[in-house]
C-alpha positions in Angstrom: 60.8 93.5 -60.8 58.0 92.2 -63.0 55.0 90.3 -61.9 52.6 88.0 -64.0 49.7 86.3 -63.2 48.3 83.9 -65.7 44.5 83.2 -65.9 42.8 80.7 -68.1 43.2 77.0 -67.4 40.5 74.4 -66.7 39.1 71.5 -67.9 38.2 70.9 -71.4 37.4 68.0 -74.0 39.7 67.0 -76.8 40.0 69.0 -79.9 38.4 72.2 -77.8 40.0 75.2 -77.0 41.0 77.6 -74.3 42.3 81.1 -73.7 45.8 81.8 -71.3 45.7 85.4 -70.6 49.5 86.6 -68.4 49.2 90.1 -67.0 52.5 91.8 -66.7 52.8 94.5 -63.4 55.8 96.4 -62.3 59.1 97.1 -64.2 57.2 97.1 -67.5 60.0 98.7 -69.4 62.5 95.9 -68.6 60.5 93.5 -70.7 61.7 92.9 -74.1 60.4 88.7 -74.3 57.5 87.0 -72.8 56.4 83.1 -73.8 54.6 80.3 -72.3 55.9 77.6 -71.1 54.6 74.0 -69.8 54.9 71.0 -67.3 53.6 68.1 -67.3 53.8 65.8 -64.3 57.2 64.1 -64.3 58.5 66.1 -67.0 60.7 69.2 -67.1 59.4 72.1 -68.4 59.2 73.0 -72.0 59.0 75.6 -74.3 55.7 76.3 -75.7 55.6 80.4 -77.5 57.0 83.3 -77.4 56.5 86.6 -78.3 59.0 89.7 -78.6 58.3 93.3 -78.5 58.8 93.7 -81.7 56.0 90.9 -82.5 58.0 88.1 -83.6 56.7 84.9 -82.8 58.1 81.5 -82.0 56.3 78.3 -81.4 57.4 74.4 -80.1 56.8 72.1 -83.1 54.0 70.6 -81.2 51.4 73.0 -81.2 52.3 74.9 -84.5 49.2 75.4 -86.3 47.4 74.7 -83.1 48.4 77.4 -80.9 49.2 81.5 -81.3 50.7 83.6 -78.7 49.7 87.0 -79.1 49.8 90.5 -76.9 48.1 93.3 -76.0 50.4 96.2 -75.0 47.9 98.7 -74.0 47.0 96.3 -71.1 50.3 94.4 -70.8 49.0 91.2 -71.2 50.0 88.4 -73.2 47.5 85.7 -74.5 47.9 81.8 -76.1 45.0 80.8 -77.5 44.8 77.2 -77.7 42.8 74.6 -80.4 42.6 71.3 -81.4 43.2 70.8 -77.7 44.9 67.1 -77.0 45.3 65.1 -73.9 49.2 65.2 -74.3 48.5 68.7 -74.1 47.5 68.3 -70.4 50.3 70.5 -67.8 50.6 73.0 -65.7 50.9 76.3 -68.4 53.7 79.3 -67.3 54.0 82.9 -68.4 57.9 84.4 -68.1 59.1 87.4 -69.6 62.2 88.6 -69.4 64.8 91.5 -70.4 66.1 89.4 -73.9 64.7 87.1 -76.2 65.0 83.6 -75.5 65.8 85.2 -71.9 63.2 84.5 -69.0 63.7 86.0 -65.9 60.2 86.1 -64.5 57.8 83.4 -64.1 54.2 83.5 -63.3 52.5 81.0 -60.7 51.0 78.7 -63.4 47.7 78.0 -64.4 46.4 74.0 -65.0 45.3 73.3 -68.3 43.4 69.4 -69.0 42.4 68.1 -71.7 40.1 64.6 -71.1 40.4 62.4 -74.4 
């Protein structure tokens, strides 16, 4: 079993920036993928990074250049700094990991992120 708690949302102006932080607990070992994800009232929820343990990264076309997910496996934590912040960007932001990549199997509670124009 793996547990994550996200930190990091709140409210910020167009073209800011803000730092998700996801700490991973528990079964450690079993993680071999972790990403962020997002919802946006109404809408389903999408794909936003990734990360594998080997370091390859993967981002949604919409925040390439914007976004980078990166890790830090000394404190099991996973981090998505976000720029060039834009109102569309507004949604409820979701750390998984799971045992594949591409495979999420654990899902943090979610942290709001939004962005006023």
């Amino acid at each position: 079993q793996v547990q994550l708690v996200e930190s990091g949302g709140g409210l910020v102006q167009a073209g800011g920036s803000l730092r998700l932080s996801c700490a991973a607990s528990g079964s450690i070992f079993s993680i071999n993928g972790m990403g962020w994800f997002r919802q946006a009232p109404g809408k389903q929820r999408d794909l936003v990074a990734t990360i594998t343990r080997g370091g390859t990264t993967n981002y949604a076309d919409h925040v390439k250049g914007r976004f980078i997910i990166s890790r830090d496996s000394a404190k099991n934590t996973v981090y998505l700094q976000m720029n060039s912040l834009k109102p569309e960007d507004t949604a409820v932001y979701y750390c998984a990991a799971g045992p594949m990549e591409n495979v999420f199997t654990s899902w943090g509670q979610g942290t709001q992120v939004t962005v006023s124009s």
